[in-house]
C-alpha positions as CSV (number, residue, x, y, z in Angstrom):
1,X,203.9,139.7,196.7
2,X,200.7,140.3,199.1
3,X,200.1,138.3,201.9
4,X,196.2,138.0,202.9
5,X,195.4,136.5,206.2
6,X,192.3,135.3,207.6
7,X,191.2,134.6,211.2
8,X,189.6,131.1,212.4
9,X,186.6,131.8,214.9
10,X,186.0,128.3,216.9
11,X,183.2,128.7,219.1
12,X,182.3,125.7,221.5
13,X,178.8,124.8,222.1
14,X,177.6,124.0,225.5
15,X,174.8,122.8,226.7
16,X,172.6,121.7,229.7
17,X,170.6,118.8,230.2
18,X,168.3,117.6,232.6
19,X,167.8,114.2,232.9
20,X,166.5,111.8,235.9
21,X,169.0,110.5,239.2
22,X,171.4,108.1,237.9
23,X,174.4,106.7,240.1
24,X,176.5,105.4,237.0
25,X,177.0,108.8,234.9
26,X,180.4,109.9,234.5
27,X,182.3,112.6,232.8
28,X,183.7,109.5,230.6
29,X,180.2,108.8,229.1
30,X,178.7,110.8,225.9
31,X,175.1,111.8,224.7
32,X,173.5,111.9,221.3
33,X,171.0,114.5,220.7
34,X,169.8,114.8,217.1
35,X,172.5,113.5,215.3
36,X,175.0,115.4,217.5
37,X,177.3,114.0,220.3
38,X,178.0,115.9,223.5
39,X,180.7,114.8,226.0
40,X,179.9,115.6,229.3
41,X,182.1,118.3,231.5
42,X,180.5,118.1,234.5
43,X,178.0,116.6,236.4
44,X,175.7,118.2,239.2
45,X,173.7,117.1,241.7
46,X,171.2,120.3,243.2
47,X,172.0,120.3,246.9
48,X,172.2,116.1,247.4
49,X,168.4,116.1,245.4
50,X,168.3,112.4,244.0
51,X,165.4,113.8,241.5
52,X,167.3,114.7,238.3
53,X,171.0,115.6,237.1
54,X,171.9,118.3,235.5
55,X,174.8,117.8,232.8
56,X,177.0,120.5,231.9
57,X,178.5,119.4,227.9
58,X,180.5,120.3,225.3
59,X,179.2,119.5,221.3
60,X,182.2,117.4,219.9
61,X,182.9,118.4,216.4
């Protein structure tokens, strides 16, 4: 009997986004971006700006 076996490639999508100073965003909360939802890894704050955030996520499959 032949065996055939196949490899599984997952690739995780991340992505930034930019959106304006907020106090109450957490790595707990989630974004939806056309039809997709992201969780978010990370949050950064440039140098102590209170401008914008940047958010470093992860597309949940």
């Amino acid at each position: 009997m032949k065996e055939l076996c196949g490899t599984v490639t997952h690739v995780e999508e991340e992505a930034p986004f930019i959106i304006n100073y907020r106090t109450d965003i957490t790595t707990t909360h989630v974004i939806l971006y056309k039809g997709n939802l992201y969780e978010i890894i990370r949050v950064d704050v440039f140098e102590g700006y209170k401008s914008d955030l940047t958010l470093c996520c992860r597309r949940i499959e």
